[in-house]
C-alpha positions in Angstrom: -31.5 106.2 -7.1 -35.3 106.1 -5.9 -37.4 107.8 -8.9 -40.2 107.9 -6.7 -38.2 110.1 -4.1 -36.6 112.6 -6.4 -40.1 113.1 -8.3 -39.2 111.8 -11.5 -41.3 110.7 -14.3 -40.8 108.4 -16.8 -42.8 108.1 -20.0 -44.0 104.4 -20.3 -40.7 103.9 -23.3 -38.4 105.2 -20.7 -39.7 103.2 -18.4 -39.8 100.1 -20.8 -36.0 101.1 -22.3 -34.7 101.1 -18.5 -36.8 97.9 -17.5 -35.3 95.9 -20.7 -31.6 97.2 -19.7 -31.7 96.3 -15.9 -32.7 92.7 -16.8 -30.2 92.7 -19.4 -27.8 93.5 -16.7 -29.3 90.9 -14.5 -28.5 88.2 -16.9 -25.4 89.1 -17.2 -24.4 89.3 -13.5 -26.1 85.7 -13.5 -24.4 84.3 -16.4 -20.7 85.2 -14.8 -21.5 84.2 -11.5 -22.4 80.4 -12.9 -19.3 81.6 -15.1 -17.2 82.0 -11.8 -18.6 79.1 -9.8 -17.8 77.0 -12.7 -14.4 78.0 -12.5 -13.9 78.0 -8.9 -15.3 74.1 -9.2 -12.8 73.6 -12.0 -9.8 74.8 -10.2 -10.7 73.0 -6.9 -11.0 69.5 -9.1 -7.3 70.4 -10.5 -6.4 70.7 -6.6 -8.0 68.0 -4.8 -7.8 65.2 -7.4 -4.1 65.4 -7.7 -3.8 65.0 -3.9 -5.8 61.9 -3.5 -8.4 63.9 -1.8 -11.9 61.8 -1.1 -15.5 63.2 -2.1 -15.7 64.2 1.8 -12.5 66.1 2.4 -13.4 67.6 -0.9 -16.4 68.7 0.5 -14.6 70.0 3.9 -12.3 71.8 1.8 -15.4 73.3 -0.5 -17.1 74.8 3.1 -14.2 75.9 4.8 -13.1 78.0 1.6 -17.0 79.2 1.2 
């Protein structure tokens, strides 16, 4: 929603309150993505070493997925 647009005002706390929740958000959306591509590094290690896939085919295997 664009404040600016619908005329609204916010008192310098609101404003505060809603700046410290949206990078409280932020940081959460950042910690599950490293969350997430932890993971998605962890499950392709439990595929490709089993397999007797090399550092390179890993890597071709990494991008095509991507």
């Amino acid at each position: 929603m664009n404040f600016k647009k619908q005329k609204v005002k916010l008192s310098l706390s609101e404003e505060s309150e809603w700046m410290h929740y949206f990078k409280e958000q932020k940081q959460k959306a950042r910690d599950l993505q490293s969350q997430i591509t932890h993971t998605i590094r962890k499950i392709d290690r439990l595929v490709c070493e089993p397999n007797g896939l090399t550092g390179e085919e890993i890597g071709i295997v990494e991008v095509s997925v991507v």
